[in-house]
C-alpha positions in Angstrom: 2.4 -12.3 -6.6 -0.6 -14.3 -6.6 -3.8 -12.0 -8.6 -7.1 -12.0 -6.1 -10.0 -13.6 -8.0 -13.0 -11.0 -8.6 -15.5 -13.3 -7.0 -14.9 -15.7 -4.0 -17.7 -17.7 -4.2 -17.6 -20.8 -1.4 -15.4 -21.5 1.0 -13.5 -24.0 -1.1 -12.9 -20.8 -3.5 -11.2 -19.2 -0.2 -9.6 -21.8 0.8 -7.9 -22.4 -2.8 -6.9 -18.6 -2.8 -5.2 -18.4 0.2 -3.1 -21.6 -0.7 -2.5 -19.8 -3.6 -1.1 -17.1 -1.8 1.4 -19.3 0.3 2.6 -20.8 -3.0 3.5 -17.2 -4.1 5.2 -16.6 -1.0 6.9 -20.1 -0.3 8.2 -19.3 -4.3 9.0 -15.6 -4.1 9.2 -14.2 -0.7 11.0 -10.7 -2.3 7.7 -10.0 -4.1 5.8 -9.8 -0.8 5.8 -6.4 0.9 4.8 -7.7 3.4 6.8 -11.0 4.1 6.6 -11.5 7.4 3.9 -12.5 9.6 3.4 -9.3 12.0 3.6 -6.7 9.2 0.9 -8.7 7.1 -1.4 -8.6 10.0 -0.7 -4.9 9.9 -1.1 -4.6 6.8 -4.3 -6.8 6.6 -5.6 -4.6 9.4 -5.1 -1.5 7.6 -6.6 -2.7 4.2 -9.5 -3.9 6.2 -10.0 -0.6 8.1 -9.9 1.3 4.5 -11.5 -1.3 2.3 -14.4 1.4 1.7 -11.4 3.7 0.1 -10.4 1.0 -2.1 -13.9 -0.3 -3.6 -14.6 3.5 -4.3 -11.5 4.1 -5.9 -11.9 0.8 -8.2 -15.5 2.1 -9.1 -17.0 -0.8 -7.1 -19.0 -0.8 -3.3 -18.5 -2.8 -0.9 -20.4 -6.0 -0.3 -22.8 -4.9 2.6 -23.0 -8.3 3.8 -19.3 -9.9 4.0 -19.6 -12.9 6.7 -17.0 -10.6 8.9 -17.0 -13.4 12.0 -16.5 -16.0 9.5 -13.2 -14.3 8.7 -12.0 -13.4 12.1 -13.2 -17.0 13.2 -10.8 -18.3 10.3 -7.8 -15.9 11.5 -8.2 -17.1 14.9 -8.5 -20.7 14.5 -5.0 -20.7 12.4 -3.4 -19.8 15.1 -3.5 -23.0 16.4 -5.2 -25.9 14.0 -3.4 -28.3 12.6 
């Protein structure tokens, strides 16, 4: 499983992680928990919706000002780009 970086710093950093991630998977699809494409978007929901539990518990806060419609702009576009 692909480690997240501690800093994502431009959209190229983004970018790199997440084809990082479908490396992992495409390599080791077992080490996922979530494999599959519904129960990641579940699962990405529910981190997202308890984020604030996670920062707290890792001794860290939550960056006040993520670009949130950046992200779901993102989401939505893979859908259906190319």
């Amino acid at each position: 499983m692909t480690t997240p970086p501690d800093r994502v710093d431009s959209r190229e950093d983004l970018a790199a992680f997440v084809r990082s991630l479908r490396r992992s998977h495409a390599e080791d699809e077992s080490s996922w928990e979530n494999a599959d494409l519904p129960s990641f978007l579940e699962a990405l929901a529910a981190w997202i919706d308890d984020a604030d539990g996670w920062y707290r518990n890792t001794g860290r806060e939550l960056p006040p000002d993520g670009d949130w419609t950046f992200f779901a702009r993102a989401l939505q576009a893979a859908t259906m780009y190319e």
